[in-house]
C-alpha positions as CSV (number, residue, x, y, z in Angstrom):
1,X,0.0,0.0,0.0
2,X,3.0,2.5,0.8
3,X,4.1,1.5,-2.6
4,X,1.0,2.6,-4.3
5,X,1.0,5.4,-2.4
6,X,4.4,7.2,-2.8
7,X,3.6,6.6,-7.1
8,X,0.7,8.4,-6.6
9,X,2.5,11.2,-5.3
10,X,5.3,11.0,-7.7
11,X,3.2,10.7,-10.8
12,X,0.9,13.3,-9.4
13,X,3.9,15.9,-9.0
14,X,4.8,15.2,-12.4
15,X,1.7,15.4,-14.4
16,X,0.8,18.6,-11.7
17,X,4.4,20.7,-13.1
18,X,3.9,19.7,-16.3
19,X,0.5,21.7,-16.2
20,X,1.9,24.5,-14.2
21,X,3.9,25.1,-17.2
22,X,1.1,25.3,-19.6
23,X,-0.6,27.6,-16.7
24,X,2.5,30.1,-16.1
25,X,3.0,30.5,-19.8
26,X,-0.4,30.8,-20.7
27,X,-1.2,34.1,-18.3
28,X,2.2,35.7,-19.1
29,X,0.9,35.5,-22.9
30,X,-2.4,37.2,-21.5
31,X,-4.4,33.9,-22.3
32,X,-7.1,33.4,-19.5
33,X,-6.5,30.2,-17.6
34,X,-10.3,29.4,-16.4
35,X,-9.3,26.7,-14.1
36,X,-6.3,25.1,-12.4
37,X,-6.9,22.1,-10.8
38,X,-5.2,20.2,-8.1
39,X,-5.9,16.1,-8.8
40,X,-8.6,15.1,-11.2
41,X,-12.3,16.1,-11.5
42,X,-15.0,15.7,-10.2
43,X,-14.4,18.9,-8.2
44,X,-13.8,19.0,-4.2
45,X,-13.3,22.2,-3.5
46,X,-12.6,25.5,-5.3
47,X,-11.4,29.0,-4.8
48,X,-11.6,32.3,-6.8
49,X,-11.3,35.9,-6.5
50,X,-15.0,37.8,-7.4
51,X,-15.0,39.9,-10.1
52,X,-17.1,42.6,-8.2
53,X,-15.5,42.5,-4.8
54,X,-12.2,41.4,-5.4
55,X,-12.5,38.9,-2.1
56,X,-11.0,35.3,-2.5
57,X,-14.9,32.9,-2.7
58,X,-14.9,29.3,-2.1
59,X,-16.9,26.9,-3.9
60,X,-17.9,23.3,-2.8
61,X,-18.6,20.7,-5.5
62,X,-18.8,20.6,-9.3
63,X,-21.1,23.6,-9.1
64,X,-20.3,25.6,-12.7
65,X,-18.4,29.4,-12.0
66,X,-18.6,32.3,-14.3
67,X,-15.8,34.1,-13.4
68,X,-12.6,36.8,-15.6
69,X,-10.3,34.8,-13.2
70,X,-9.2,31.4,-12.6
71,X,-10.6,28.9,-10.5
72,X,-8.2,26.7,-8.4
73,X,-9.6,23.7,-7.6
74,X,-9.1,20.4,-5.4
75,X,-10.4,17.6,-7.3
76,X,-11.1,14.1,-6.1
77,X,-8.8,12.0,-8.0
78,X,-5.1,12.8,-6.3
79,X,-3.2,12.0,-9.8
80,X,-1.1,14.7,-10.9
81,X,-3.3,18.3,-11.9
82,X,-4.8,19.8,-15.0
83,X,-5.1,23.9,-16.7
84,X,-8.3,24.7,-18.6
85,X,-7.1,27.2,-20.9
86,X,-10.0,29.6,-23.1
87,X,-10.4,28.4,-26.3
88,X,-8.0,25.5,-26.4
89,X,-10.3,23.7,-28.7
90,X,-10.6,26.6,-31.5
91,X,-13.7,28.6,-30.0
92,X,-13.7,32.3,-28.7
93,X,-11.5,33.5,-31.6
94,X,-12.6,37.1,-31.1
95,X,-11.4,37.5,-27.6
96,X,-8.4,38.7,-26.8
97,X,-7.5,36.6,-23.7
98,X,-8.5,33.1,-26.2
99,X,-5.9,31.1,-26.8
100,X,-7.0,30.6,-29.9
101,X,-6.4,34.3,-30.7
102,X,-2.9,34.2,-30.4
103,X,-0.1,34.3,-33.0
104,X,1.3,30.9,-33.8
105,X,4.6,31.3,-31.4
106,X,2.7,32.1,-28.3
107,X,0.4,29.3,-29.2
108,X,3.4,27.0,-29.3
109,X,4.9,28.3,-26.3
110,X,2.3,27.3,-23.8
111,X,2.2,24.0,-25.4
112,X,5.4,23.7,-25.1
113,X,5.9,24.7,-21.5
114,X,5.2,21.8,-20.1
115,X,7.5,19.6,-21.4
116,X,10.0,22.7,-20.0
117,X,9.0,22.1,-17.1
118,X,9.4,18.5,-17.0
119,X,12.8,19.0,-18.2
120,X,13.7,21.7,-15.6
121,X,12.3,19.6,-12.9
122,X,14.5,16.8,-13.8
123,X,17.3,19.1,-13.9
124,X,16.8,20.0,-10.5
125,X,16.1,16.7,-9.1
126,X,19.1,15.0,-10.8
127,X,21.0,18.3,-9.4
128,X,19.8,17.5,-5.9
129,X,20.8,13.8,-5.9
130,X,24.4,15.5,-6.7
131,X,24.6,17.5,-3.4
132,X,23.1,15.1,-1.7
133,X,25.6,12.1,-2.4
134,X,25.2,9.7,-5.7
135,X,27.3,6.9,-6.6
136,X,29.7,7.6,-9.5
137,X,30.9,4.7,-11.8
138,X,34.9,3.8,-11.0
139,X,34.7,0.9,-12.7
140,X,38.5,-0.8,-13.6
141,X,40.1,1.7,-11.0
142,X,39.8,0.0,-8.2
143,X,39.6,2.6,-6.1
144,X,40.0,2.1,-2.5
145,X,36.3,1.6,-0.4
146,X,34.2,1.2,-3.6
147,X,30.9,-1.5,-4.0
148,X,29.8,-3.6,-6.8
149,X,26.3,-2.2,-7.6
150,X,23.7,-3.9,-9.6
151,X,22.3,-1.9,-12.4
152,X,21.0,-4.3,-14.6
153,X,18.1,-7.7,-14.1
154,X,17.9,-9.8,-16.7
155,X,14.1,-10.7,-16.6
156,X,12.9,-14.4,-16.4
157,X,16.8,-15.0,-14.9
158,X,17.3,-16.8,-11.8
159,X,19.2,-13.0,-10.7
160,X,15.6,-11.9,-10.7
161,X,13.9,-14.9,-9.3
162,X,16.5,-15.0,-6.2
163,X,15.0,-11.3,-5.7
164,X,18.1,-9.2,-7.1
165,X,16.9,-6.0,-8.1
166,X,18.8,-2.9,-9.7
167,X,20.7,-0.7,-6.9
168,X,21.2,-3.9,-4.9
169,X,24.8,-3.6,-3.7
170,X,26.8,-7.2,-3.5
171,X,28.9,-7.4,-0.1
172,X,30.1,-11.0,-1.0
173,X,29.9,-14.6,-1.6
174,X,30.6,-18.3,-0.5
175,X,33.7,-17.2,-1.2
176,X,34.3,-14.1,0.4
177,X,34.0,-10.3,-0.1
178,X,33.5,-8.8,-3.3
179,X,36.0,-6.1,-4.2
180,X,35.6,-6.1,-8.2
181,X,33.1,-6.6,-10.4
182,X,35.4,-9.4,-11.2
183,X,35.0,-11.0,-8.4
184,X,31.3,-11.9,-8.6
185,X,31.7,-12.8,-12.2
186,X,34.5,-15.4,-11.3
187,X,32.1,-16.2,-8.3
188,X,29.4,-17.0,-10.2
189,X,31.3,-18.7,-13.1
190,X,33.3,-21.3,-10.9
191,X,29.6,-22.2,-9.2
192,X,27.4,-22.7,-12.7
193,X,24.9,-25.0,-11.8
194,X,24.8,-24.7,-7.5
195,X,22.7,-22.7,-5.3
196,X,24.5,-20.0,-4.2
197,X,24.5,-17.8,-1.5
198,X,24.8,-13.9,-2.3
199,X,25.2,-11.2,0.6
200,X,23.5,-7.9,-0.7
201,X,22.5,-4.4,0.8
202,X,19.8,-2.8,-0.2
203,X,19.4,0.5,1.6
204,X,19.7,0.4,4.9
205,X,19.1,-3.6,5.5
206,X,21.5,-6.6,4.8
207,X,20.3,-9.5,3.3
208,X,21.1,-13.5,2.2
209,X,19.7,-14.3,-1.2
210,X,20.0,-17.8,-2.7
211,X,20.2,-19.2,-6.6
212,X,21.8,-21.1,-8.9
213,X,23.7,-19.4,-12.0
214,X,22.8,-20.9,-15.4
215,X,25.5,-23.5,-16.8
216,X,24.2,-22.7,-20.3
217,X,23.3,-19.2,-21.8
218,X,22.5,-17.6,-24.3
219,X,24.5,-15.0,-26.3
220,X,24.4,-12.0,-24.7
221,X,22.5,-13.1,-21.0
222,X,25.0,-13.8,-18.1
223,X,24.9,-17.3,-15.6
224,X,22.9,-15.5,-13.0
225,X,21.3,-12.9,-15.1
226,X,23.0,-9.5,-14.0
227,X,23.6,-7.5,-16.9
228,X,24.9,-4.4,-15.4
229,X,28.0,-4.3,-12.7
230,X,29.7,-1.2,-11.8
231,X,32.2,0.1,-9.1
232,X,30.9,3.0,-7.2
233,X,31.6,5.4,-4.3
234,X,29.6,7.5,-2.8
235,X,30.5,11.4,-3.9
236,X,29.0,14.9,-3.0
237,X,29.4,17.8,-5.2
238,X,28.8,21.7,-4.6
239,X,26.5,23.3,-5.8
240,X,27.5,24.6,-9.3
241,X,29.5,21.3,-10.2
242,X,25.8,19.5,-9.0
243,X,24.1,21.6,-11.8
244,X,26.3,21.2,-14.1
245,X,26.2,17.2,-14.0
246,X,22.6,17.5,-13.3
247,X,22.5,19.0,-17.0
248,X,24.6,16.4,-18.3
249,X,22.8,13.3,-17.4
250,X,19.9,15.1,-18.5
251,X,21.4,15.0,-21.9
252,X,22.3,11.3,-21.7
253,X,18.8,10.1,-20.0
254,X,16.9,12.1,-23.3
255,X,19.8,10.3,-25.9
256,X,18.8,6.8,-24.2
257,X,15.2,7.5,-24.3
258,X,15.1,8.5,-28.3
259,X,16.9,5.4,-28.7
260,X,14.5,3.5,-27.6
261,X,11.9,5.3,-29.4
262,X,14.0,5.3,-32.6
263,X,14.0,1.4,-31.6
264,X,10.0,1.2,-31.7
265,X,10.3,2.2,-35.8
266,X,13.7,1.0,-37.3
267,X,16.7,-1.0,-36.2
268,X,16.4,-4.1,-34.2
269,X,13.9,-4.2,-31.4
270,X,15.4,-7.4,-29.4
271,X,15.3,-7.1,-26.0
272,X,13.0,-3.9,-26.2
273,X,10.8,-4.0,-23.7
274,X,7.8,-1.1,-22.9
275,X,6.6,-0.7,-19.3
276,X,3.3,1.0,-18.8
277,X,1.6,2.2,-14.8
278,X,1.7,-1.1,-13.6
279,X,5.4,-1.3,-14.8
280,X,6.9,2.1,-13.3
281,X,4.8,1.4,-9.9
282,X,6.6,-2.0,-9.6
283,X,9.4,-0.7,-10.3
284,X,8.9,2.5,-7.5
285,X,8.8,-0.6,-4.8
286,X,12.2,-1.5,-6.3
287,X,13.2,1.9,-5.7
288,X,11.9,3.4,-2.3
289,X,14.3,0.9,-0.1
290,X,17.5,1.9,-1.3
291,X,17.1,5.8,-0.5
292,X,15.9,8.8,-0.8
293,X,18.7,10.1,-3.9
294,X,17.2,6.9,-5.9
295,X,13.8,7.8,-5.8
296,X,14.7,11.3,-7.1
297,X,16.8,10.2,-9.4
298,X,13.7,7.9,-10.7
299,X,11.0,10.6,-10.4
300,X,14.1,12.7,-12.6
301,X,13.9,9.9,-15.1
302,X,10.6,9.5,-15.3
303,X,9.9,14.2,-15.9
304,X,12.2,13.4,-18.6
305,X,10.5,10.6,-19.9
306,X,7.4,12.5,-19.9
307,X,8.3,15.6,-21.5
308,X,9.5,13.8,-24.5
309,X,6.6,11.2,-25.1
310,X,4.4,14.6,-24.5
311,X,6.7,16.6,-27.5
312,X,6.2,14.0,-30.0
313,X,4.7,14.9,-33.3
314,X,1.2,12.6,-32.6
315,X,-2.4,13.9,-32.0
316,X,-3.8,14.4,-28.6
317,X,-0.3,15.2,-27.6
318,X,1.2,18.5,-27.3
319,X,3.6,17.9,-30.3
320,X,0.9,17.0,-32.0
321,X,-1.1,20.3,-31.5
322,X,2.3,22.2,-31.9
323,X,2.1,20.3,-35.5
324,X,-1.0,21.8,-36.1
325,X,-0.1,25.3,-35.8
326,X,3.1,24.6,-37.9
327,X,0.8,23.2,-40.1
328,X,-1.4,26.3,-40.4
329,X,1.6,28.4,-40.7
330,X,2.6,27.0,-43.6
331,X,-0.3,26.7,-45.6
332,X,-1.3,30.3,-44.3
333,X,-5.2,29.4,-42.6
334,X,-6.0,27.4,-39.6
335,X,-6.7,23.4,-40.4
336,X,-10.4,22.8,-40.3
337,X,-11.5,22.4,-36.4
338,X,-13.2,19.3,-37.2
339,X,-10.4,18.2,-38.8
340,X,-8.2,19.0,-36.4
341,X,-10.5,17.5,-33.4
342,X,-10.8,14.5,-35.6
343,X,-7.1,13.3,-35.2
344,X,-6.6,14.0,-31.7
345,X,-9.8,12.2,-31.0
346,X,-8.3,9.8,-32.7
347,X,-4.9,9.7,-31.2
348,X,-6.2,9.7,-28.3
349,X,-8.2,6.6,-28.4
350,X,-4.9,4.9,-29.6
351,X,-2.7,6.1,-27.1
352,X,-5.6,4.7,-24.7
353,X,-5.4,1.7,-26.5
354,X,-1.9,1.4,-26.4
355,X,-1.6,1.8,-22.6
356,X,-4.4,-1.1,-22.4
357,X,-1.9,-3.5,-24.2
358,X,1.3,-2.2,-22.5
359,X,-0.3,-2.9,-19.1
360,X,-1.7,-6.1,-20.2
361,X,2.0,-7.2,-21.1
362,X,3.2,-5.8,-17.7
363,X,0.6,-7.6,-15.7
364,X,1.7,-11.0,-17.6
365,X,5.5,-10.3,-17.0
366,X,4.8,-10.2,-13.2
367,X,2.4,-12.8,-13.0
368,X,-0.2,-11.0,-12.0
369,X,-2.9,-12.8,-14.8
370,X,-1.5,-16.0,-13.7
371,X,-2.4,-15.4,-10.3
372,X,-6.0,-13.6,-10.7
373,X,-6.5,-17.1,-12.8
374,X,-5.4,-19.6,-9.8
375,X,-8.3,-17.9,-7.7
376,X,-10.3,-19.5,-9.5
């Protein structure tokens, strides 16, 4: 339940900056925001400031408000936040605080906020971790006090059914203690085919995890299953050095995540694998035991992930209506609003379909279907 809880709140932050962007933007482009909303309707609770009196009113309910100013609201559903902007859709051309009265860039800047956001947000978690303390990679230097970290689970690998998961830090062996990678890949080469024993941290607890490595792979997969091994230590930076790496592995978390979408269309899609709610909340239980720098450096990963799926060129998303208004520029008049409504309506009911499948496939890799089935 804690689980579930702590993704609410993460996804909820997310999806809630992403439409503070949209918000912000909007108003310092003069477009009227007529509500900004906390959670997911239907409605709690509202506030807004009377046109006549200027006094803050509240509001209880779903009850409608005509009101020049915006509406904050506290909505039932406690997943992320949402901006009602006038005339998003294409109506209420004529008045000047539309958003559908605006010249093309201003149009495209408070569509494009959001993703900004996301994108500064990360920057400022990833920053964070950095003052805070974050392993760094010294892998091959050997250098004195470092761990051997886990950063990679083969799925379906006896790594995964032992209960290894990424961030798990191996103390030692049988044999003894792990100073290299090395040494747990000679450790678990010379004991193909026994149950081993494996001494791990994971946070703030020890624990003895049991499994046997694989005497036969195949190419590519490792005897136990753990595809990732690095040496670490544990390194603080100030503050200026933390935003600069912060921006860096920004960089390199957006170059990863267009590979994989680059996968999804051309080149070879092996071992691609798409995770969908059920997915990303597993993987948050993974994540909240071994610290609080993990878990920002997940929700980090996760704003960028966002901004860029939200940028892409497909209708319903924000690329999408950006492509619209590039589309309008060029052939000098607006696309025809049924049109226009047409393919996001559209896009939208595949990305819903799309998330159906995804978390279909998610529910099967853990089991879960197999389980609901053995009820009965």
């Amino acid at each position: 339940m804690f689980t579930v809880v702590v993704f609410i709140i993460i996804l909820g932050v997310l999806v809630f900056v992403h439409e503070l962007g949209h918000f912000v933007v909007a108003r310092m482009n003069g477009i009227k925001a007529e509500e900004f909303g906390l959670g997911f309707p239907p409605r709690a609770l509202g506030v807004f400031k009377d046109d006549k009196s200027g006094k803050w009113k509240f509001v209880s309910g779903g009850k409608s408000i005509v009101s020049e100013n915006t509406v904050y609201s506290l909505n039932w559903f406690p997943i992320g936040g949402f901006v009602k902007i006038k005339g998003e859709d294409g109506g209420e051309k004529k008045d000047t605080d539309s958003f559908s009265s605006k010249p093309a860039w201003a149009r495209i800047a408070v569509l494009a906020a959001g993703v900004v956001m996301n994108f500064l947000f990360a920057w400022v978690l990833l920053s964070a971790t950095f003052i805070i303390g974050t392993y760094q990679d010294v892998t091959g230097d050997h250098v004195a006090g470092s761990k051997v970290l886990i950063q990679a689970v083969e799925d379906k690998s006896p790594a995964q059914k032992m209960g290894l998961q990424i961030g798990d830090v191996l103390i030692s062996g049988g044999s003894g203690a792990f100073a290299t990678v090395e040494d747990v890949q000679s450790y678990i080469k010379a004991n193909a085919g026994k149950e081993i024993p494996l001494y791990i941290q994971r946070g703030k607890r020890k624990l003895q995890l049991k499994g046997t490595p694989r005497e036969q792979t195949e190419a590519g997969q490792g005897a136990l299953g753990i595809s990732g091994l690095a040496e670490v230590v544990t390194a603080k930076f100030s503050f200026f050095e933390s935003l600069w790496k912060g921006l860096v592995e920004i960089g390199m978390v957006m170059l990863m995540m267009l590979e994989v979408i680059k996968k999804l269309f051309v080149g070879n899609r092996a071992g691609l694998t798409m995770t969908g709610v059920v997915g990303i909340a597993s993987y948050t239980g993974q994540i909240i035991p071994l610290g609080f720098s993990f878990l920002l450096r997940f929700m980090a990963i996760l704003s960028v992930n966002l901004g860029i799926v939200n940028i892409l060129p497909f209708p319903a998303l924000d690329g999408g209506r950006i492509l619209f208004i590039l589309i309008e520029k060029i052939k000098g008049s607006p696309v025809s609003q049924k049109v226009e409504q047409f393919f996001h309506t559209a896009g939208f009911l595949v990305l819903i379909t799309l998330m159906v499948i995804v978390t279909y496939f998610d529910l099967a890799r853990m089991d879960i279907i197999g389980k609901i089935k053995g009820i009965f």
